[in-house]
MILODREN-747714 format. One line per 4 residues: their letters; for each residue x, y, z of C-alpha. Coordinates in steps of 0.2 Angstrom, whole numbers. Example, Ala and Ser with C-alpha at 12.3 -4.5 7.8 and 13.67 -1.06 7.14 Angstrom:
! residues 2
as> 62/-22/39 ~ 68/-5/36;
This chain:
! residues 175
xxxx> 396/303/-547 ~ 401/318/-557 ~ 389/333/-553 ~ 391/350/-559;
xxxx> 397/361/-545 ~ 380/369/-538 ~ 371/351/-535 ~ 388/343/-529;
xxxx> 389/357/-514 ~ 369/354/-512 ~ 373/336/-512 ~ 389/339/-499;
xxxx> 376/347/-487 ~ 363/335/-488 ~ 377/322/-485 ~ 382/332/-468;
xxxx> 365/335/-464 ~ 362/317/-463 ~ 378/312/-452 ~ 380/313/-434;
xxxx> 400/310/-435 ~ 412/320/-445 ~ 417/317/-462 ~ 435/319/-470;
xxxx> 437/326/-485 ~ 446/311/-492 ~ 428/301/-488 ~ 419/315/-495;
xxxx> 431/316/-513 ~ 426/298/-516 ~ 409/299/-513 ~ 407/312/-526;
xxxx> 420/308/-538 ~ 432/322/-537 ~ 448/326/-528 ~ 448/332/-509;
xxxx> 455/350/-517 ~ 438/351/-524 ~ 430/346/-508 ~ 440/361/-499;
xxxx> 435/374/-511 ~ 416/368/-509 ~ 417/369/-493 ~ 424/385/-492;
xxxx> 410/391/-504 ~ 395/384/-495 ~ 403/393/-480 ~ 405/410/-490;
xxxx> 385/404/-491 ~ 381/406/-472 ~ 382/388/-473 ~ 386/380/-452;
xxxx> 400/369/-459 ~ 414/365/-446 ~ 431/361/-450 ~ 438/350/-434;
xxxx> 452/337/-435 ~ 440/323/-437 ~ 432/330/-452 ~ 420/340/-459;
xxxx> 402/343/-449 ~ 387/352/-451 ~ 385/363/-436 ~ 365/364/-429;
xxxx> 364/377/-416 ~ 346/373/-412 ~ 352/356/-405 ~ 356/368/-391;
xxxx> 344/381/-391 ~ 339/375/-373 ~ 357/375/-368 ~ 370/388/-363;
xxxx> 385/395/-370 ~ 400/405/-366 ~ 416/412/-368 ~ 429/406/-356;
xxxx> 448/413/-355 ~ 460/398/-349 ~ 477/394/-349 ~ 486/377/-345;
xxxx> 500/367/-351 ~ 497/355/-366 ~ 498/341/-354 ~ 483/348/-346;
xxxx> 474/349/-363 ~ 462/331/-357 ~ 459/337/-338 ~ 454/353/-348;
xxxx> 441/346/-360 ~ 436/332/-344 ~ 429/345/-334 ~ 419/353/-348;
xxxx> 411/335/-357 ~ 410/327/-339 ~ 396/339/-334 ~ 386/337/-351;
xxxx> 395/351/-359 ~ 403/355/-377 ~ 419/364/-385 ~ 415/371/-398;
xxxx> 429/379/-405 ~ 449/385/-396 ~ 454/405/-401 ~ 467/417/-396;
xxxx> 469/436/-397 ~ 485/438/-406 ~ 495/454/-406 ~ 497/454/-425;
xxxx> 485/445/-431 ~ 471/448/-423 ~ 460/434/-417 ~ 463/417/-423;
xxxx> 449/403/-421 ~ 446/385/-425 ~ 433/373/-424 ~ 435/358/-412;
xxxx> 419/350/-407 ~ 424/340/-393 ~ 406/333/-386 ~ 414/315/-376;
xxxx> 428/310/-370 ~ 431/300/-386 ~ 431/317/-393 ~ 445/323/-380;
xxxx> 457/307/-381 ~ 455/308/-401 ~ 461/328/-402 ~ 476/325/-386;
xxxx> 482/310/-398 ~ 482/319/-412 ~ 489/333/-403 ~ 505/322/-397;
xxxx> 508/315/-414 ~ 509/331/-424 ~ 524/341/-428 ~ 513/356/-426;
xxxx> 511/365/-409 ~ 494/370/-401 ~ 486/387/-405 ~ 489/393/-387;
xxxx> 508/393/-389 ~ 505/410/-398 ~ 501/420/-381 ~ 509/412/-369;
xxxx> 497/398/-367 ~ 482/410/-362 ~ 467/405/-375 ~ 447/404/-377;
xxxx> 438/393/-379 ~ 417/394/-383 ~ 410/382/-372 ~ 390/375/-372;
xxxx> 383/367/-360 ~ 364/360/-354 ~ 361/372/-342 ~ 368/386/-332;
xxxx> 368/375/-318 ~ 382/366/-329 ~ 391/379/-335 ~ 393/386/-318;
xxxx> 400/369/-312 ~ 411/367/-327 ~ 416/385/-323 ~ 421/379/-307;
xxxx> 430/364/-309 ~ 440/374/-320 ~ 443/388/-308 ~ 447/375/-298;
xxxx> 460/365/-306 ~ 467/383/-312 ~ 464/384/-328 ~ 450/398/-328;
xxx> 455/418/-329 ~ 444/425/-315 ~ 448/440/-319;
């Protein structure tokens, strides 16, 4: 399937629109026909678009905010070792609750943010593997392990649970 540019990332979007999972790029390149550099630079087109694509390490995924429209979200400032990166994302997902994305404030950089996505525990156990085989280290070992983390969850009453386990467990800046 060998479509000019403009339908192809038309077609990428109607592909993500109609999957609940993530999709690699590899899977997305032979859908369409082309290589998975041609699936990078249209997805960083459509986002240039305002296009809600999310890049996580499962894939690409079409992000709808109304799906959580009835939900809450915030903005939590954490710090725990990587071994503690499961009992992290367990207190969040256990009471109904989403991670959207991990960022830091770096000194010279500036902010630095990337998708995760982490809705399950299948979610979690997937990302800590993954984290455990790579050569690479986690965001959070760029200040001293404090990071963010943008964090939905079904009601307030959730998120002030989730707040707490994580206050709890000493994860959470209460400052």
């Amino acid at each position: 399937m060998n479509l000019d540019g403009n339908i192809r990332r038309q077609a990428i979007t109607e592909y993500l629109v109609n999957r609940s999972t993530p999709v690699s790029g590899s899977e997305l390149a032979k859908h369409f026909g082309v290589s998975r550099q041609i699936i990078v630079q249209d997805i960083a087109l459509l986002r240039a678009e305002n296009r809600n694509i999310l890049s996580t390490n499962k894939g690409y995924v079409l992000f709808h905010p109304q799906e959580k429209r009835n939900g809450c979200t915030a903005v939590l400032r954490v710090k725990h070792t990587a071994e503690q990166t499961i009992e992290e994302m367990r207190s969040i997902v256990d009471y109904g609750g989403s991670m959207l994305d991990v960022f830091v404030d770096h000194d010279l950089y500036g902010q630095i943010r990337v998708d995760l996505v982490i809705n399950d525990m299948e979610d979690a156990r997937d990302f800590c593997l993954k984290m455990e085989n790579s050569r690479s280290r986690p965001l959070k070992v760029l200040t001293d392990d404090w990071h963010y983390h943008t964090i939905t969850a079904p009601s307030e009453k959730a998120l002030e649970l989730i707040r707490q386990e994580l206050s709890e467990k000493g994860f959470l800046d209460v400052r």
